[in-house]
C-alpha positions as CSV (number, residue, x, y, z in Angstrom):
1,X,160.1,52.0,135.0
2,X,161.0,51.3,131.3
3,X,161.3,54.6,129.1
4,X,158.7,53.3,126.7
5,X,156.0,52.4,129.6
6,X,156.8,56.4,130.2
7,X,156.6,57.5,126.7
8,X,153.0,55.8,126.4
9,X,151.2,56.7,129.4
10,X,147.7,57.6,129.8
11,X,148.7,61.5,130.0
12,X,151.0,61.5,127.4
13,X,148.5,59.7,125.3
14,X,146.1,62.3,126.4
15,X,148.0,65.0,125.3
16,X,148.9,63.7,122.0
17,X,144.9,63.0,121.4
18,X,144.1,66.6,122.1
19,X,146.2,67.8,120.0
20,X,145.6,66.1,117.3
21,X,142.2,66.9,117.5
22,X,143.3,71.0,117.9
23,X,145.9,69.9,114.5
24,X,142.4,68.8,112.9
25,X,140.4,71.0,114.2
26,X,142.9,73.9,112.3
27,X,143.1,72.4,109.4
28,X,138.7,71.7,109.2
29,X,138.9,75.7,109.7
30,X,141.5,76.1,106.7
31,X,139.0,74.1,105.0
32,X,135.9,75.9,105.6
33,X,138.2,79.4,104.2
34,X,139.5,77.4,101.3
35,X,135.5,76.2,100.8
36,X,134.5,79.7,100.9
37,X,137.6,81.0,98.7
38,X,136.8,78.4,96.0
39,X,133.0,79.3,96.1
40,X,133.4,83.0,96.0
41,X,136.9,83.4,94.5
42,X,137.3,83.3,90.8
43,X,140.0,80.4,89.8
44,X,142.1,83.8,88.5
45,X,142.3,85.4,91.5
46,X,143.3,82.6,93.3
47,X,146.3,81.7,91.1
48,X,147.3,85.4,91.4
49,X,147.0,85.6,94.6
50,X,149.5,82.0,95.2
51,X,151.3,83.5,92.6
52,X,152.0,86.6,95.1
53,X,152.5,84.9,98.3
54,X,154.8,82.0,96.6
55,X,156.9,84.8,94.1
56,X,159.9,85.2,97.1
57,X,160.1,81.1,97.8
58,X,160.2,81.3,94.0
59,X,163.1,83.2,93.9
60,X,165.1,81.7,96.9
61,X,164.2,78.2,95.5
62,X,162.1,77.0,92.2
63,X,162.2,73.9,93.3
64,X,160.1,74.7,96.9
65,X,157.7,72.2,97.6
66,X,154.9,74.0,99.1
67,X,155.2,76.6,96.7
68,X,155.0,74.4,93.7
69,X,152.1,72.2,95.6
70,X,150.0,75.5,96.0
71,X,150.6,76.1,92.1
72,X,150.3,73.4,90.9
73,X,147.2,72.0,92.9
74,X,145.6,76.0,92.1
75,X,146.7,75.6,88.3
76,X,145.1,72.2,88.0
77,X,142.0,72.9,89.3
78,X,139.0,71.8,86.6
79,X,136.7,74.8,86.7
80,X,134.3,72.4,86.8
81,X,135.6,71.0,90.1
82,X,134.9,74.3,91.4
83,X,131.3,74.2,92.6
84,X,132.2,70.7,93.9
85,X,135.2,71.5,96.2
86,X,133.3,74.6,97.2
87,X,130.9,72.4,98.7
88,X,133.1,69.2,99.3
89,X,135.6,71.4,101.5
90,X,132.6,73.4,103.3
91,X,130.9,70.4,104.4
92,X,134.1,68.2,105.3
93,X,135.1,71.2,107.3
94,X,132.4,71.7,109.4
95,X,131.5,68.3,110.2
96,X,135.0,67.9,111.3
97,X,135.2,70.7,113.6
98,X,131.4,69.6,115.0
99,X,133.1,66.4,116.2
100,X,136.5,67.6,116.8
101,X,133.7,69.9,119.4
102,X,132.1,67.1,120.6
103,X,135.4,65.0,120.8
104,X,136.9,68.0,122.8
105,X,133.7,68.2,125.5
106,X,134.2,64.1,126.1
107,X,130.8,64.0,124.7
108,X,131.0,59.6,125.0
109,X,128.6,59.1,122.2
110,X,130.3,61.1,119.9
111,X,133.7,59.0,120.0
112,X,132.0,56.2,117.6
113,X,130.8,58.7,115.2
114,X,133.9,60.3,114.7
115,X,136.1,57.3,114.2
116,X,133.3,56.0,111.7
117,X,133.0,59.3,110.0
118,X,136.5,59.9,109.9
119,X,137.2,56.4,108.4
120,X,135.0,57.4,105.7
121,X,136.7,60.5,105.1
122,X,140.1,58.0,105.1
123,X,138.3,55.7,102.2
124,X,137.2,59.2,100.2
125,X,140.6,60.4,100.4
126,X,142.5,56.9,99.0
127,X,140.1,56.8,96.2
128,X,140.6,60.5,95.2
129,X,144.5,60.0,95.9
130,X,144.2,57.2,93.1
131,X,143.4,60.0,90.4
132,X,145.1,63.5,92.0
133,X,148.5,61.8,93.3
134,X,148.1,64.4,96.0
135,X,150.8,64.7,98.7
136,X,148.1,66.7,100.9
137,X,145.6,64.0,100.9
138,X,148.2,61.3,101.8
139,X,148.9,63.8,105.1
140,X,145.7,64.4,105.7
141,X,144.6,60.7,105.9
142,X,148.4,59.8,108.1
143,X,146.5,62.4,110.0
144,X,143.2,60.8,110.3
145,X,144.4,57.3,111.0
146,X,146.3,58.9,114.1
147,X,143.5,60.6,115.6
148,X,141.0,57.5,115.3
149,X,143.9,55.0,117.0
150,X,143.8,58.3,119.3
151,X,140.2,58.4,119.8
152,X,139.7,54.7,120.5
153,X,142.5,54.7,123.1
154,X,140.5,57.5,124.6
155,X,137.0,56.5,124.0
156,X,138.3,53.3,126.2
157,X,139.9,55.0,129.0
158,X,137.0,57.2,129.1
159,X,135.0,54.4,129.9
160,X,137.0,52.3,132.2
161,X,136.9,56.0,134.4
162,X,133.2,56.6,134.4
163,X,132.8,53.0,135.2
164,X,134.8,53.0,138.4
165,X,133.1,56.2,139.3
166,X,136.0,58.6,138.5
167,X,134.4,61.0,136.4
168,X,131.1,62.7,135.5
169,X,128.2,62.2,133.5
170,X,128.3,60.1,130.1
171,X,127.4,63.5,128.1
């Protein structure tokens, strides 16, 4: 047996889809918080407060990445974007973790939905990246395209199982 026919097997490819889909499913939660933070949280606050978790990288390093991501995406945040990610983050972020549910349960009709939906999340996320330049949405989408190449794999071998009889019901 060739190392690559093991690397690629149908539980390591297993694996890999569940978590990604547990990787997505944490960052649709940090969404939802950030959704709430930007609705409720003044854009003051919030720079004071990345201000005070970012001050030590600050001082080991100015030229952190993370750190100067945070400020800089916090500082050059339109306040009126604000309503607008609010919203935008909220709603992206519980969709997500609806089908990231769904996905999780093997619920078979789902599996469609949430490549489709998460391809149009993929096209949103270009087009922003054309005018924000924004290393996190580049991530986010390398993330996306991995879990629908994932979820088709899945969706198939899912399929090819309940047809031969080897699992239960197709919901």
């Amino acid at each position: 047996m060739n190392s690559a026919k093991t690397f690629l097997d149908e539980k390591t490819l297993h694996l890999a889809f569940e978590l990604s889909l547990w990787c997505k499913g944490a960052f649709a939660l940090l969404e939802i918080i950030a959704g709430l933070a930007a609705y409720f949280v003044p854009p003051q606050r919030l720079l004071t407060l990345v201000l005070w978790v970012t001050k030590d990288e600050f001082v080991e390093d100015p030229r952190d990445l993370v750190a100067n991501l945070l400020l800089s995406t916090v500082q050059h945040l339109p306040a009126s974007a604000e309503k607008f990610a609010a919203i935008y983050l909220l709603g992206h972020g519980v969709i997500k973790l609806w089908l990231i549910a769904g996905l999780l349960q093997k619920r078979l009709w789902l599996y469609p939905a949430a490549m489709s939906i998460f391809g149009l999340f993929i096209v949103y996320q270009l087009y922003r990246y054309t005018f924000t330049h924004s290393v996190w949405l580049l991530l986010i989408t390398a993330l996306d395209v991995l879990v629908i190449v994932l979820t088709w794999h899945e969706y198939r071998h899912i399929k090819r199982e309940r047809r031969a009889g080897r699992s239960g019901p197709l919901l």
